[in-house]
DOPAKE-295566 format. One line per field, with one value per residue: residue in one letter; z, y, x of N, C-alpha, C, CB in turn; residue number from 0. Coordinates in Angstrom, 3 decimals. Glycine has a CB too. Layout:
<recs>
code <- [A_...]
nZ <- [Z_...]
nY <- [Y_...]
nX <- [X_...]
caZ <- [Z_...]
caY <- [Y_...]
caX <- [X_...]
cZ <- [Z_...]
cY <- [Y_...]
cX <- [X_...]
cbZ <- [Z_...]
cbY <- [Y_...]
cbX <- [X_...]
pos <- [NUM_...]
</recs>
This chain:
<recs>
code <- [X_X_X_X_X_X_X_X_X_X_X_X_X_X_X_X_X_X_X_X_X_X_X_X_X_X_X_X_X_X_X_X_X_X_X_X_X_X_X_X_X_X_X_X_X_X_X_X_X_X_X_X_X_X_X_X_X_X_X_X_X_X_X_X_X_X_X_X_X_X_X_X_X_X_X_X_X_X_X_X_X_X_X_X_X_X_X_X_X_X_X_X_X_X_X_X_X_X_X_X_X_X_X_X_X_X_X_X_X_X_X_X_X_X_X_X_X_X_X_X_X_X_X_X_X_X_X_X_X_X_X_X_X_X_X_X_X_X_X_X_X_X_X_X_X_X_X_X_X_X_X_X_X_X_X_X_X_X_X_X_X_X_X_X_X_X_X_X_X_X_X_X_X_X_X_X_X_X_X_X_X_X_X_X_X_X_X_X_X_X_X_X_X_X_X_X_X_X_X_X_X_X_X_X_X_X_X_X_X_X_X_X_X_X_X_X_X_X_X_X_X_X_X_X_X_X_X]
nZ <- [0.000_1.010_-0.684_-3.024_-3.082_-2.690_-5.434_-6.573_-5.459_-7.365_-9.767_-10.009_-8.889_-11.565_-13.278_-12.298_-12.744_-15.703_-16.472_-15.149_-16.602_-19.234_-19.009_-18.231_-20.493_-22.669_-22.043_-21.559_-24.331_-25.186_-23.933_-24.844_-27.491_-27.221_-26.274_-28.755_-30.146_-30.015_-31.574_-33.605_-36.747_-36.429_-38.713_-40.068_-38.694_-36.254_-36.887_-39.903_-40.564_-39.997_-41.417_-43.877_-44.523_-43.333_-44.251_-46.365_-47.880_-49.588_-48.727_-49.090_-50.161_-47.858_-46.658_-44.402_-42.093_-39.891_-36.571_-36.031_-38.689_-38.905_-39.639_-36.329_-35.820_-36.763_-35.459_-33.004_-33.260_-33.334_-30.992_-29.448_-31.071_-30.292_-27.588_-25.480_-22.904_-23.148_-22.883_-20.444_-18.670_-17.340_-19.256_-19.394_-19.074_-16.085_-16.015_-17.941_-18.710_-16.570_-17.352_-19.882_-19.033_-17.857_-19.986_-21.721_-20.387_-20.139_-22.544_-23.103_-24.633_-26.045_-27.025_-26.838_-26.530_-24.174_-25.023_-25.455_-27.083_-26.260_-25.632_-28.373_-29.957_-28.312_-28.981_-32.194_-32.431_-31.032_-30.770_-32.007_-33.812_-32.799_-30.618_-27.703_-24.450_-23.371_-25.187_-24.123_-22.046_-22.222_-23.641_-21.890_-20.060_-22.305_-22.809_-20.383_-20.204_-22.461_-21.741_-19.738_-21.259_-23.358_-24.593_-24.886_-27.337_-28.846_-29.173_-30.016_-32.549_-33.586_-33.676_-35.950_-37.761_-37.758_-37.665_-39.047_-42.323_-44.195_-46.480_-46.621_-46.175_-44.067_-41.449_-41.645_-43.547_-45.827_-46.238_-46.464_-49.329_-51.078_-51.316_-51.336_-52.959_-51.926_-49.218_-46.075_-44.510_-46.053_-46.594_-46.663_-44.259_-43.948_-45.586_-43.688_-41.494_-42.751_-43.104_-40.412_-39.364_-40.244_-38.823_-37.585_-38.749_-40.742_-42.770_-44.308_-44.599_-46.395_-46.719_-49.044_-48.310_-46.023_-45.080_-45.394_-42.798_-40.062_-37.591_-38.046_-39.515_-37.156_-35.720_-37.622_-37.519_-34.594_-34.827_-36.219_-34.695_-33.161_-34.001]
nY <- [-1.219_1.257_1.350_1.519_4.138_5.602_5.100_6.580_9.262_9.844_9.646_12.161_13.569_13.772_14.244_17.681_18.425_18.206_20.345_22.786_22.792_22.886_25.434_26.994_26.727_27.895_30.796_31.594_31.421_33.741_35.712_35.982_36.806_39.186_40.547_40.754_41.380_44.370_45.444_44.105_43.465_40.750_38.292_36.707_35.372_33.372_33.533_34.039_31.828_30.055_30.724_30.607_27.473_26.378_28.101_28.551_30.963_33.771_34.843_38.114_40.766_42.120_45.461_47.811_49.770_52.833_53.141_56.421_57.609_56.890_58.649_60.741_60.865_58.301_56.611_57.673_57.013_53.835_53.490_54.067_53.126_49.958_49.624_51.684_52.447_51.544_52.700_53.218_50.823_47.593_45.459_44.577_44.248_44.446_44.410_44.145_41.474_39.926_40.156_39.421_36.674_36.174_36.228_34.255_31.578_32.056_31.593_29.020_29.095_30.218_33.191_35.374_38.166_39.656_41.318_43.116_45.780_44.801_41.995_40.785_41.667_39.704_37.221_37.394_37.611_35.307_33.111_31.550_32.143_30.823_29.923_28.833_27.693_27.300_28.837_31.373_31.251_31.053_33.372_35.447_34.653_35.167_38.200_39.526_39.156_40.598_43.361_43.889_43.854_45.487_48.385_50.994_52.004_50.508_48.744_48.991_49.736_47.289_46.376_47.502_47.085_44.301_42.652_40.758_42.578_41.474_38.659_37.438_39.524_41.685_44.029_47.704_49.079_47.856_46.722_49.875_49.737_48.254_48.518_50.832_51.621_53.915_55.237_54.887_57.237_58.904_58.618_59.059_60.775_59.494_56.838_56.204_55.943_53.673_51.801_50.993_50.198_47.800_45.944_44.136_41.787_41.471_39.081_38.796_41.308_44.225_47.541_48.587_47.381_47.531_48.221_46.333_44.572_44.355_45.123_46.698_48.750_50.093_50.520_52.600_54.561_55.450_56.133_58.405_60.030_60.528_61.093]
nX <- [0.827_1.742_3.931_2.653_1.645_3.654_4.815_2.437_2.681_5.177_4.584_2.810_4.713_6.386_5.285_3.988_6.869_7.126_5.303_5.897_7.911_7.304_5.951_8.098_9.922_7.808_8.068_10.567_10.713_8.760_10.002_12.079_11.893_10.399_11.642_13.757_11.907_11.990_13.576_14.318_12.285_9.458_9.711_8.307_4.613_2.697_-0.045_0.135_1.250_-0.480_-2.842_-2.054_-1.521_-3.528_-5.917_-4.836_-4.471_-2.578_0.609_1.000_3.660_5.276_4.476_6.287_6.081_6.844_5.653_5.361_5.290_2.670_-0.036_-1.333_-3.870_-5.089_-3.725_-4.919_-7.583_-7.797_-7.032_-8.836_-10.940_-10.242_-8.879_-9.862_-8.389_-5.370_-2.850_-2.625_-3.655_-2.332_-2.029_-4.276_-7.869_-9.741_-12.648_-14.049_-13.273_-14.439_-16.906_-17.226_-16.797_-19.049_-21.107_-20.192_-20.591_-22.915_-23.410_-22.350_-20.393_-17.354_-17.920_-17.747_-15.653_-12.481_-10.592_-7.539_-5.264_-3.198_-3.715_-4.902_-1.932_-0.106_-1.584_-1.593_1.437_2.514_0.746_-2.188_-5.471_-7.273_-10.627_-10.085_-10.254_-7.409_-5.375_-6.577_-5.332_-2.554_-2.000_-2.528_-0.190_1.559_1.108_1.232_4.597_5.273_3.998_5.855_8.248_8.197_7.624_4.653_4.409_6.073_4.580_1.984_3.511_4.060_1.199_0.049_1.393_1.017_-1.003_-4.074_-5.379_-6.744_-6.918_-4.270_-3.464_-1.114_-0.658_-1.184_-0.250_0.289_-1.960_-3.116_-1.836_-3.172_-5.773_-6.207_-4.349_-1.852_-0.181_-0.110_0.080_-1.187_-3.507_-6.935_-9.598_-12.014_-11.316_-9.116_-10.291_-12.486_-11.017_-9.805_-12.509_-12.575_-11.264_-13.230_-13.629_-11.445_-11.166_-13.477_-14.714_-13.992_-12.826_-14.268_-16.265_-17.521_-19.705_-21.892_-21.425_-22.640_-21.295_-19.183_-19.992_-21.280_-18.786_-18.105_-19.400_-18.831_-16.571_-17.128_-18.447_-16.503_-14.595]
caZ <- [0.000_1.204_-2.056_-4.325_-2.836_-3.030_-6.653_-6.946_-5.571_-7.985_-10.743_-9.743_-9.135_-12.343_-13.767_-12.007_-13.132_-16.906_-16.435_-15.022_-17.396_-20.411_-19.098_-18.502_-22.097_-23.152_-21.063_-22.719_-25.704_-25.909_-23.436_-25.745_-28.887_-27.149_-26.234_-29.746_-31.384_-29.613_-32.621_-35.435_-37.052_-36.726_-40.308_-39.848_-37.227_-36.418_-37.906_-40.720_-41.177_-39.696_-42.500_-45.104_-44.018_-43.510_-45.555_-48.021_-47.531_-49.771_-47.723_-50.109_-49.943_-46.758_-46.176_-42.829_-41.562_-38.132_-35.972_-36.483_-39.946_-38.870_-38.706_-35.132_-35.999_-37.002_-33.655_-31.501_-33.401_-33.516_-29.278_-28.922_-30.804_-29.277_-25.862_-25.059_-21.754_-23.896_-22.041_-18.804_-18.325_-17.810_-20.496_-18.742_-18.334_-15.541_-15.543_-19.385_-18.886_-15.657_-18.382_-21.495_-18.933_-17.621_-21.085_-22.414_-19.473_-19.873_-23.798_-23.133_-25.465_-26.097_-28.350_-26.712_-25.468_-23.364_-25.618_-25.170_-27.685_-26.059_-25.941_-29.456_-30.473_-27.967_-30.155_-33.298_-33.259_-30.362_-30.629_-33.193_-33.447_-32.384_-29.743_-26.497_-22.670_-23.271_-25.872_-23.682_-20.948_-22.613_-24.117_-20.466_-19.984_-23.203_-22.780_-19.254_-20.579_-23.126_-20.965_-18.841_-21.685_-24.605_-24.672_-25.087_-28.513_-29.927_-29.142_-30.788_-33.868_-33.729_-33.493_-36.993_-39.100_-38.165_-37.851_-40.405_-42.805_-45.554_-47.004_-46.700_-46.322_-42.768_-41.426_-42.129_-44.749_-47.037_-46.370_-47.603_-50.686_-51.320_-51.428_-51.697_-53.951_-51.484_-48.115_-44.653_-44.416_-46.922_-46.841_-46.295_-42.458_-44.065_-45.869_-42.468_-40.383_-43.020_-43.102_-39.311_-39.124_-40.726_-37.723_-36.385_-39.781_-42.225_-43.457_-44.691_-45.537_-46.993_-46.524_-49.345_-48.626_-44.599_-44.691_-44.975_-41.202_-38.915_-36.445_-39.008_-39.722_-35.648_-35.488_-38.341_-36.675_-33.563_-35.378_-36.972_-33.845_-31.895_-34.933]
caY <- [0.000_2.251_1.457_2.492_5.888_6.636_5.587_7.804_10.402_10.398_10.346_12.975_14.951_14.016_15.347_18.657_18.524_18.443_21.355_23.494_22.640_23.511_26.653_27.583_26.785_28.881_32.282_31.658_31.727_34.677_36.624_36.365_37.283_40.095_41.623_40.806_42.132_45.566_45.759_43.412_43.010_39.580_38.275_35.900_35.152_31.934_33.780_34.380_30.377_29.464_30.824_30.131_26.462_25.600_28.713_28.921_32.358_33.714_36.187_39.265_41.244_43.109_47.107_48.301_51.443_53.203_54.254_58.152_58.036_56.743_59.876_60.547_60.869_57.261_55.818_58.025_56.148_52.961_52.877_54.258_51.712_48.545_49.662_52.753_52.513_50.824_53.445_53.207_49.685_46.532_44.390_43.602_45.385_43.174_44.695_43.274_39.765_39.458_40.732_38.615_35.210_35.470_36.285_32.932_30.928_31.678_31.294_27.493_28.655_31.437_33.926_37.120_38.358_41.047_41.194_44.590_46.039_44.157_41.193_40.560_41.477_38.531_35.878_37.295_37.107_34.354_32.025_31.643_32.817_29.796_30.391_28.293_28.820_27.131_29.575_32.561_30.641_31.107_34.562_35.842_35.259_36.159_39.507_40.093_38.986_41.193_44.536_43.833_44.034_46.219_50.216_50.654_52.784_49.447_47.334_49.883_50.133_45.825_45.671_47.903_46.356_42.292_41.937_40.573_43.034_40.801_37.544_37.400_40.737_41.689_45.511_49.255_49.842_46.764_46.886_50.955_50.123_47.221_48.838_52.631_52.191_55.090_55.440_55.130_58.855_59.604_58.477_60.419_60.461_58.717_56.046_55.737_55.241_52.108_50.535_50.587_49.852_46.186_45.253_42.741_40.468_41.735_38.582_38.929_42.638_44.806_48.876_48.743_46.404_47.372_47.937_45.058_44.127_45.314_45.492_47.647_49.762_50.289_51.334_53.709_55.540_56.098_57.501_59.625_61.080_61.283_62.105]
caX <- [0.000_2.873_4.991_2.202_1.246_5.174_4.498_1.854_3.053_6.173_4.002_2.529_5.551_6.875_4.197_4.579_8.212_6.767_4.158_6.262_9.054_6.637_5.861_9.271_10.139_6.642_8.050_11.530_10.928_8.242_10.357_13.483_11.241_9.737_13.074_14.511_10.948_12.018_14.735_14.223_11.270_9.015_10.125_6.855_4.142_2.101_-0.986_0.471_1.640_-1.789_-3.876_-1.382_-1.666_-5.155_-6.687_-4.916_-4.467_-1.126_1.209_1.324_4.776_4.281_5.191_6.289_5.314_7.295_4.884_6.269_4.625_1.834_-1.030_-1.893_-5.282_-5.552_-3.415_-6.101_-8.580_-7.367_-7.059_-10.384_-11.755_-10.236_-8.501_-9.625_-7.389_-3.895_-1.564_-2.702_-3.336_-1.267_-2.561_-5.724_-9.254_-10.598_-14.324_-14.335_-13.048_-15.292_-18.564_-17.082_-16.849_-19.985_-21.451_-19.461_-20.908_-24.428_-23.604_-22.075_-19.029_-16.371_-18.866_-17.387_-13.863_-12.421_-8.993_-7.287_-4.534_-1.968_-3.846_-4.581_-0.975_0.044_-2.308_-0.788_2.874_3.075_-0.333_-3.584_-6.819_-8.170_-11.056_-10.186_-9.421_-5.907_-5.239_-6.793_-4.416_-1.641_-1.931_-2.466_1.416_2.095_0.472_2.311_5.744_5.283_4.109_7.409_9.663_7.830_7.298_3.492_4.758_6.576_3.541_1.070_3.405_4.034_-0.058_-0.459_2.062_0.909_-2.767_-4.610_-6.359_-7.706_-7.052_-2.774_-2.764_-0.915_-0.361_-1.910_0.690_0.486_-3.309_-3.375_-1.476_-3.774_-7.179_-6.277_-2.365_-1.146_0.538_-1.152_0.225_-1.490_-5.172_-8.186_-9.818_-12.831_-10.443_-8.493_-11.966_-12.916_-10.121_-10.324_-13.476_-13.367_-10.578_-13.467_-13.617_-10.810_-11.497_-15.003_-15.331_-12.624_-12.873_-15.035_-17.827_-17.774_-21.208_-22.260_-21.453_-23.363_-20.649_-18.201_-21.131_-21.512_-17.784_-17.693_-20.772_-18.005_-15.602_-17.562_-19.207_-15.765_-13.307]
cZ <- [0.000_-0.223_-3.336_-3.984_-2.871_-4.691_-7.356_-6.985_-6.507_-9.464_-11.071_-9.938_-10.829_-13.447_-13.589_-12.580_-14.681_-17.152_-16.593_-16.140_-18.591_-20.217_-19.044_-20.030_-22.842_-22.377_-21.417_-23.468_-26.185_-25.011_-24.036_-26.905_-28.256_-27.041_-27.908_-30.928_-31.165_-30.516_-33.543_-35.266_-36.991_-38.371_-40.436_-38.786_-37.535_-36.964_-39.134_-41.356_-40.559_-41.487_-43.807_-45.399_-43.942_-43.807_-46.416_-48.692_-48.548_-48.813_-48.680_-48.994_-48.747_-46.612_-44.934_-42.757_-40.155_-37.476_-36.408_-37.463_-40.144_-38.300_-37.437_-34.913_-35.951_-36.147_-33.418_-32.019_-32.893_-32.116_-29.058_-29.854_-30.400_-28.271_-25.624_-23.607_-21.941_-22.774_-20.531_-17.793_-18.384_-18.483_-19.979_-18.880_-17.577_-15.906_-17.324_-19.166_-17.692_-16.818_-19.562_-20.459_-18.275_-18.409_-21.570_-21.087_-19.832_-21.524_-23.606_-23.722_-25.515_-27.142_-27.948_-25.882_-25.083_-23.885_-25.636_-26.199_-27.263_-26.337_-27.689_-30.050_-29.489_-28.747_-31.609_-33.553_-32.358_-30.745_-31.926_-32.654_-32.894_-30.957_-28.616_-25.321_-22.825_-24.051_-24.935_-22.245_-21.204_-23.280_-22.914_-20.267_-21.209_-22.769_-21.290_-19.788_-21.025_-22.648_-20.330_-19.935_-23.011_-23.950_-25.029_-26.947_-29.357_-30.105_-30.589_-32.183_-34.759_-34.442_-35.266_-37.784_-39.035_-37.839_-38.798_-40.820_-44.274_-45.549_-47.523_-46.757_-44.369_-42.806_-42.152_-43.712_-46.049_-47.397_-47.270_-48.854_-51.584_-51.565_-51.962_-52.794_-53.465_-50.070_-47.165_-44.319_-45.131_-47.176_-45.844_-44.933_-42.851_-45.012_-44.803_-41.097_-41.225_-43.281_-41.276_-38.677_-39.027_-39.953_-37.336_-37.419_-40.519_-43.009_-45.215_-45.768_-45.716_-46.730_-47.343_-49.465_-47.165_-44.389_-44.762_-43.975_-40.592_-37.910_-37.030_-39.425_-38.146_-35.360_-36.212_-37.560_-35.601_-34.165_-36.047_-36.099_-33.188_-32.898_-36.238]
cY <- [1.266_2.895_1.983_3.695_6.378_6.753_6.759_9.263_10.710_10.423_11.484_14.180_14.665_15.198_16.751_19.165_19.267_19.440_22.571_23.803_23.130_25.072_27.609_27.899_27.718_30.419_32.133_32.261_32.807_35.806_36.867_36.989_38.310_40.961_42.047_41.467_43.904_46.067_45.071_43.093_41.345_39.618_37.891_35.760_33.856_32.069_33.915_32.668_29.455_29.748_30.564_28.659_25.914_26.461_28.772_30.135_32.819_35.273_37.240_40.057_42.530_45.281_47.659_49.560_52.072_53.838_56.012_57.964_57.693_57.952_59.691_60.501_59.180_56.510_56.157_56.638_54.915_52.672_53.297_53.503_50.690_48.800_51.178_53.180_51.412_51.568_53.106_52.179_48.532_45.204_43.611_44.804_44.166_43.386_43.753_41.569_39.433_39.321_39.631_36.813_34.918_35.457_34.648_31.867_30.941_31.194_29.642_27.249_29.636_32.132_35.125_37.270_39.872_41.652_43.048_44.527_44.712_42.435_40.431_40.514_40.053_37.400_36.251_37.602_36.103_33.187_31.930_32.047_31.575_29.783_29.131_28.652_28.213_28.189_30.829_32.469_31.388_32.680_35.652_36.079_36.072_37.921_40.620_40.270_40.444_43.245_44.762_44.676_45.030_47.563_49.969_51.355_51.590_48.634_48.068_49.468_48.560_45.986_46.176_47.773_44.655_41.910_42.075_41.888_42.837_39.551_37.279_38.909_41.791_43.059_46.682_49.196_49.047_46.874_48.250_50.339_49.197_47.427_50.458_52.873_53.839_54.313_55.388_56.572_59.306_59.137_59.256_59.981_59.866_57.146_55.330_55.031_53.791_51.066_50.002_49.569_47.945_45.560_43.745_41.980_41.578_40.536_38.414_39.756_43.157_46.573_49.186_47.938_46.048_47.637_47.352_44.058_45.335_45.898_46.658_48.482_50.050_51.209_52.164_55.067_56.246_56.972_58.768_60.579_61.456_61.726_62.768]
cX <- [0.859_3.484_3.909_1.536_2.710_4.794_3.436_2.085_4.565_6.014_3.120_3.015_6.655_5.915_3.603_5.036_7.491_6.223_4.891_7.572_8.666_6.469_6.994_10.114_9.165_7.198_9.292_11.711_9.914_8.748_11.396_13.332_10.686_10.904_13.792_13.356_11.224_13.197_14.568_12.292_10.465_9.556_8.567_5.712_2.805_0.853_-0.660_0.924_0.006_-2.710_-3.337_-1.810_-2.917_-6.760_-6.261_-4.319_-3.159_-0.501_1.762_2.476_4.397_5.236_5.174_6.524_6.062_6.198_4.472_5.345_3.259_0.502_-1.439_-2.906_-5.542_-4.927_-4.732_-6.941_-8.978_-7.545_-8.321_-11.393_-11.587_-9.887_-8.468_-8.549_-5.745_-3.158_-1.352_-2.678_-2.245_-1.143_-3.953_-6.703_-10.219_-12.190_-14.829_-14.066_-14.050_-16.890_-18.391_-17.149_-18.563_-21.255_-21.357_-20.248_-22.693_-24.391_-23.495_-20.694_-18.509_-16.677_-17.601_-15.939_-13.904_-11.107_-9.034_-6.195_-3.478_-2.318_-3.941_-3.280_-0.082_-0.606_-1.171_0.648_3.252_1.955_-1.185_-4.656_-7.659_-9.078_-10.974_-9.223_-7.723_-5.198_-5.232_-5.724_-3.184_-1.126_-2.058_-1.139_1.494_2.239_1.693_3.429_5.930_5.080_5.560_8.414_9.433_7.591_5.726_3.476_5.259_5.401_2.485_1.869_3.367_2.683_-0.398_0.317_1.697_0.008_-3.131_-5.382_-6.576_-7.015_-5.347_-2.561_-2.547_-0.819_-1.284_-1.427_0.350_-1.016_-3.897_-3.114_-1.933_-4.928_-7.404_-5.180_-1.963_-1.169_-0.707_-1.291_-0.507_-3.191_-6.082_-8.713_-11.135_-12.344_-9.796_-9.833_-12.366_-12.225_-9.683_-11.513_-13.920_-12.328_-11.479_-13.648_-12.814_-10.761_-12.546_-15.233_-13.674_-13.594_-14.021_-16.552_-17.880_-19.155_-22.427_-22.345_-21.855_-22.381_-19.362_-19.391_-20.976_-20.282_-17.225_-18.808_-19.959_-17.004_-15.589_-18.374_-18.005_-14.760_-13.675]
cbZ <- [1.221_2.015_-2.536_-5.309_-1.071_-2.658_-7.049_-6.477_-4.191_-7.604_-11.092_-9.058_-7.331_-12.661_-13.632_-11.446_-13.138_-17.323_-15.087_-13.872_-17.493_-20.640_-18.324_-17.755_-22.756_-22.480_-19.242_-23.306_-26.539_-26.189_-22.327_-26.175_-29.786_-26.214_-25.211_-29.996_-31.094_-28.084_-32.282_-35.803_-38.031_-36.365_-41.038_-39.878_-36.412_-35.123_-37.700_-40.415_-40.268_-38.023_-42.533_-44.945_-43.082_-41.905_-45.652_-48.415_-45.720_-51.732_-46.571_-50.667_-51.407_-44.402_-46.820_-41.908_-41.011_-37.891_-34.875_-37.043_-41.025_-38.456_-39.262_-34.471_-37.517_-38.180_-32.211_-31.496_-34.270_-34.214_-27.967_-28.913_-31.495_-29.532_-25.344_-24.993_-20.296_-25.877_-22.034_-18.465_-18.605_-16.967_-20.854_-16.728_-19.946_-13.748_-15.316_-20.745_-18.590_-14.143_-19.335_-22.789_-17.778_-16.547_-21.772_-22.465_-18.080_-19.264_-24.820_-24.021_-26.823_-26.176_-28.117_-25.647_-26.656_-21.578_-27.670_-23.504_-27.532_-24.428_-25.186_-29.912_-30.604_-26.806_-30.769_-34.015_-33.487_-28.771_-29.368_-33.886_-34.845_-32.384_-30.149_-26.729_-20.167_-23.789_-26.864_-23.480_-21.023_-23.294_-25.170_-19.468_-20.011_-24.414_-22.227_-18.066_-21.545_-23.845_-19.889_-18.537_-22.055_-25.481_-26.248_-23.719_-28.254_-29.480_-27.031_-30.278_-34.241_-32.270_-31.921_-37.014_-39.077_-37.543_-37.150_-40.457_-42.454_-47.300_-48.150_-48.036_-47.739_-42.169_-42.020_-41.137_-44.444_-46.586_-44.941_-47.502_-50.881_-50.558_-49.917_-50.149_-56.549_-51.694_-48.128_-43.169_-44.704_-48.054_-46.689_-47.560_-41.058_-44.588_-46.541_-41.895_-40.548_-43.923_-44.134_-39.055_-40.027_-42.683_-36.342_-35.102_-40.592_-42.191_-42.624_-43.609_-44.502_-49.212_-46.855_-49.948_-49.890_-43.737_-44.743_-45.430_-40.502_-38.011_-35.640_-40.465_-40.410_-34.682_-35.184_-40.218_-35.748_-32.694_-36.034_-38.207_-32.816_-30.381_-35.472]
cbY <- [0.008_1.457_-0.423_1.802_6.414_5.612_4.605_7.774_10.780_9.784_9.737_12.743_15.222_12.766_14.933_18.662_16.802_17.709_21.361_23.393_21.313_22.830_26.884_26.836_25.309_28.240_32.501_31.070_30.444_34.540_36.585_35.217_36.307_40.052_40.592_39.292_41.679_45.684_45.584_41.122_43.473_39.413_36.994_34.764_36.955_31.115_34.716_35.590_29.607_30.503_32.150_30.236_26.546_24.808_29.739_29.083_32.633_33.715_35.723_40.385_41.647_41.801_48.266_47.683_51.192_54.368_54.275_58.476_57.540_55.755_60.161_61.097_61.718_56.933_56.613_60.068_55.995_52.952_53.559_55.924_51.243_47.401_48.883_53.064_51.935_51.299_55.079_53.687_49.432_46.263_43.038_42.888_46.495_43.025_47.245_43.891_39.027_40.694_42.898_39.154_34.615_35.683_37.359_33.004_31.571_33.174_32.074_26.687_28.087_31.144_34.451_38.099_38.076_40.871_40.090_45.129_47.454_44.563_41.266_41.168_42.957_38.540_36.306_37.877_38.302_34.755_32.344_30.298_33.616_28.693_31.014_27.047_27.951_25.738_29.393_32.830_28.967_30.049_34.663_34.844_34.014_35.981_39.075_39.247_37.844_40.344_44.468_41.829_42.447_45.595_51.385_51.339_54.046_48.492_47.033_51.717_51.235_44.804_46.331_48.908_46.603_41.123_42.389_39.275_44.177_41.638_37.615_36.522_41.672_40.873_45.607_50.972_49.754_44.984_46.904_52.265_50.294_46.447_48.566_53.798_52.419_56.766_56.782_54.400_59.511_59.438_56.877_60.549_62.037_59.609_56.632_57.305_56.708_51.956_51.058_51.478_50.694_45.544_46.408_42.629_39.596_42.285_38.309_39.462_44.083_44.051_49.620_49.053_44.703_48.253_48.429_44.681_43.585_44.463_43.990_46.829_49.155_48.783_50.850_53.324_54.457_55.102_57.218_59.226_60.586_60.299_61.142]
cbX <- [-0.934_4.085_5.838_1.200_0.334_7.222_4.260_1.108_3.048_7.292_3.633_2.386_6.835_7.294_3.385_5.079_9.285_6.192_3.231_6.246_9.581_5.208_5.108_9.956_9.941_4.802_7.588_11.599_10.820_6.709_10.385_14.294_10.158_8.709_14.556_15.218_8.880_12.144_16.072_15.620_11.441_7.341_11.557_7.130_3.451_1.967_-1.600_1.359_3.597_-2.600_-4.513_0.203_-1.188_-5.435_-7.093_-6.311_-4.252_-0.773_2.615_-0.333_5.444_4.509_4.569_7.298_3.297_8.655_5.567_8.322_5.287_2.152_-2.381_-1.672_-5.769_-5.530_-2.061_-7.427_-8.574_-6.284_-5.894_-10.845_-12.134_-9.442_-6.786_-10.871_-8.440_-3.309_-1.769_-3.736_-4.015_-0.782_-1.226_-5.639_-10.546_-10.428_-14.966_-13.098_-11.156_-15.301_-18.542_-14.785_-15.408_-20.154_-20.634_-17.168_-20.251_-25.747_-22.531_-23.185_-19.023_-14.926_-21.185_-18.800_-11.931_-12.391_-8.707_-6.860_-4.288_-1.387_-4.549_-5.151_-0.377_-0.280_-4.728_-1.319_4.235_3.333_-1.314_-4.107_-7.613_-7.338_-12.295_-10.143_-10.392_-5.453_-6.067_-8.513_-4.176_-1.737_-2.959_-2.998_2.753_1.149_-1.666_2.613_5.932_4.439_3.054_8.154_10.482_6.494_8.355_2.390_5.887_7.899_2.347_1.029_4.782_4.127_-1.264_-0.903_3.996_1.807_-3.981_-5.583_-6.353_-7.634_-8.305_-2.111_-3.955_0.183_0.950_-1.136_2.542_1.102_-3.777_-2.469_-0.089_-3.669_-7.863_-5.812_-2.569_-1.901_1.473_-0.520_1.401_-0.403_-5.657_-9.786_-9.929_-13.880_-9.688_-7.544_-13.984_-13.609_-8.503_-10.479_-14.031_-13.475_-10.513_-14.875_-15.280_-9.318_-11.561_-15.847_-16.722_-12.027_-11.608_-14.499_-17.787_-16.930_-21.547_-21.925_-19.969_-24.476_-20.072_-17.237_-22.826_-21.534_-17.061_-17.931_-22.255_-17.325_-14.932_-18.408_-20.504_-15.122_-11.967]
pos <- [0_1_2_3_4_5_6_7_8_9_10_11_12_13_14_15_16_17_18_19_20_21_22_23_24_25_26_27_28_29_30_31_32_33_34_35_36_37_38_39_40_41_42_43_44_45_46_47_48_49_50_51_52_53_54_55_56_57_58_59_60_61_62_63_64_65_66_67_68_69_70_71_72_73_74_75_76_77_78_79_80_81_82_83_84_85_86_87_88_89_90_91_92_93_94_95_96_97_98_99_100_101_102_103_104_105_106_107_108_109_110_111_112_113_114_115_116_117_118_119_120_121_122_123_124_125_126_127_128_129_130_131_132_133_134_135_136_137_138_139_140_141_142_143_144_145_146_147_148_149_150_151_152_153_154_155_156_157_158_159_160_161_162_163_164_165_166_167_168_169_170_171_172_173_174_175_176_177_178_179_180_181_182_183_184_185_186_187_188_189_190_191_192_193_194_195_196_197_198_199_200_201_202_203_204_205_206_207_208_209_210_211_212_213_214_215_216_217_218_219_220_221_222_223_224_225_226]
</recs>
């Protein structure tokens, strides 16, 4: 009896051992890439080999943008539509993830999230879009790591050169010269509002056929009452 509760318990603690050993390897390797994203560019990111991979998707030649040249008009925007509180917070807005789990709870499944600037750019250059709590597990560190060792100015300019906006098409910049053939600097403040706008499916809709979602219709309406 003795000898197999030792065994138990040392499968137990091997199994520990392993857990902790994974996560050490997971906080590694996105704390060494967050330091080394604060100077070289991602070349690639796992969204970017996700949708290639099992959409299909092709990765059109991408154009990177510095922050700096990016109009300030279309930052403001940009944080006041997904994290109106980016600066201030530390990659969290609890009162949202408390509202989005007990949303998802009475739903049965993960309809709605509480993802803040930082969060999202944690999914897309460390994880996938794929909706589950190991995922939302895991993007939690990310997200910390990543506050620790990023400027909230590198994250911001990370988040608008490598989220999807369309169908292989990553970043502001590559996205302007893809729908408008001109510069992010250089597009109009009703151009810059719809290519915003289609952030929650750039799949789907494209700048010109955002009103066709209801929910890209909803967030051009904001920008047009607050900018």
């Amino acid at each position: 009896m003795a000898k197999a509760k030792r065994k138990k318990r040392s499968i137990f603690s091997r199994i520990l051992r392993i857990i902790l050993l994974v996560h050490l390897w997971f906080w590694g390797i996105v704390a060494g890439l967050s330091l080394l994203y604060n100077i070289v560019n991602p070349p690639v990111t796992p969204l970017m080999v996700q949708r290639y991979i099992f959409r299909g998707h092709p990765i059109y030649k991408r154009e990177y943008i510095k922050l700096e040249k990016i109009p300030q008009r279309t930052q403001d925007m940009l944080v006041a539509l997904e994290d109106g509180n980016f600066y201030s917070h530390f990659g969290f807005e609890w009162s949202m993830i408390k509202e989005a789990w007990q949303r998802n709870k009475k739903a049965g499944k993960i309809r709605f999230g509480a993802s803040t600037l930082s969060n999202q750019l944690a999914r897309t250059l460390f994880l996938t879009t794929d909706r589950n709590y190991l995922r939302k597990y895991l993007e939690v560190q990310a997200t910390l790591i990543m506050e620790i060792t990023m400027s909230k100015k590198r994250m911001l300019e990370l988040y608008f050169n490598y989220v999807e906006w369309g169908k292989g098409v990553y970043g502001i910049e590559t996205a302007s010269r893809a729908y408008y053939n001109k510069s992010t600097a250089k597009l109009s403040k009703s151009q810059s509002m719809r290519m915003l706008a289609i952030l929650t499916n750039p799949v789907k809709y494209t700048p010109h056929t955002y009103a066709k979602s209801a929910s890209a219709r909803e967030r051009m309406r904001f920008l047009e009452r607050y900018f």
